[in-house]
N, C-alpha and C positions, 0 to 999 in steps of 0.2 A: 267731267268733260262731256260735251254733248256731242253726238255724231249728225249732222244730216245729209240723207242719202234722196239728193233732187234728179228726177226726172230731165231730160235732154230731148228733145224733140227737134231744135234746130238753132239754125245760130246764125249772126251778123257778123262780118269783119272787113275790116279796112287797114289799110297800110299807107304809112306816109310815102308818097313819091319824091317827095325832096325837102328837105328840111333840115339843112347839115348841123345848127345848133340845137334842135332838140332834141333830149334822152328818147322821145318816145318814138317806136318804129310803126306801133299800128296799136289798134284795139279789137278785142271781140268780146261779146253778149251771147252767151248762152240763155236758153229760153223753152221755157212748157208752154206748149199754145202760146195764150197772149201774154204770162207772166215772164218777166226776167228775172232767173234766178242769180246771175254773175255780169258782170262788167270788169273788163279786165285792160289793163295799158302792156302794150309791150316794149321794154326798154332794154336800150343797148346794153350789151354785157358789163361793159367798165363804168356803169353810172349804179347809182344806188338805186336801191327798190322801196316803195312803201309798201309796208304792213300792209298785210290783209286783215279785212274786219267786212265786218255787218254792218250797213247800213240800211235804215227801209226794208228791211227782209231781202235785201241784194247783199252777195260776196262781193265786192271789192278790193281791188291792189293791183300790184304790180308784179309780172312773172320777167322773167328773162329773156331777152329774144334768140337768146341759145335754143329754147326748146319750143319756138314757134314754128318750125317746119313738123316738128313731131305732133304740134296740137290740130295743126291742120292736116293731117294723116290723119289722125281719127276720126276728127270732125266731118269731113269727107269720106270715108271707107267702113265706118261703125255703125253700127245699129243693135242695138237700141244702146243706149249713152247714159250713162249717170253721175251728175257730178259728188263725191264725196268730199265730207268736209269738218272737221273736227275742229270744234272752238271752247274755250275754256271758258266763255261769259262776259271776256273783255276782246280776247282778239283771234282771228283763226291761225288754230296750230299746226295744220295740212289742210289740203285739198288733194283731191283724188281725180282725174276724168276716167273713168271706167267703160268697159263694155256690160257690167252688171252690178251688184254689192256686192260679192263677191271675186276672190283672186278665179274663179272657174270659167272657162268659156268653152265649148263643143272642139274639136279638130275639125279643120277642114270645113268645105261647103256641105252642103244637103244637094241632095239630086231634083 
């Protein structure tokens, strides 16, 4: 299994304003400088999700829009970001948004 642990610098999203028949609520792209690492759909809780996989050296799929308040908490309040991502050579096994590679972050602010 291969681990890759991408760099986060910043990121795009959008949200459907109205669009009562389709599963999807919004999307975001995370991004190092000018490369996009991820492209992501967010979809209603009761529809089904596609597989994440590799495309073009892009993570791709579909997350849950349960936990899109939570993605946009970090995205907005984190620094520095890293996406982790564990794929087996056919499709990705997890994903991680991280504050580092590691489970460790400081307490608290710095003065």
């Amino acid at each position: 299994m291969q681990k890759f642990n991408l760099p986060v610098d910043h990121y795009t999203l959008s949200v459907e304003l109205k669009h009562l028949k389709s599963p999807v609520m919004g999307y975001f792209s995370l991004w190092n400088g000018t490369t996009r690492v991820a492209d992501f759909r967010f979809i209603r809780k009761e529809k089904s999700l596609n597989p994440l996989k590799i495309v073009d050296d892009v993570i791709v799929g579909d997350l849950s829009d349960t936990n899109r308040d939570a993605i946009i908490d970090i995205l907005r309040n984190e620094k520095p970001l890293r996406l982790l991502a564990w794929y087996d050579g056919e499709r990705v096994i997890s994903i991680r948004l991280a504050t580092s590679d590691t489970e460790l972050e400081p307490i608290g602010e710095g003065e």
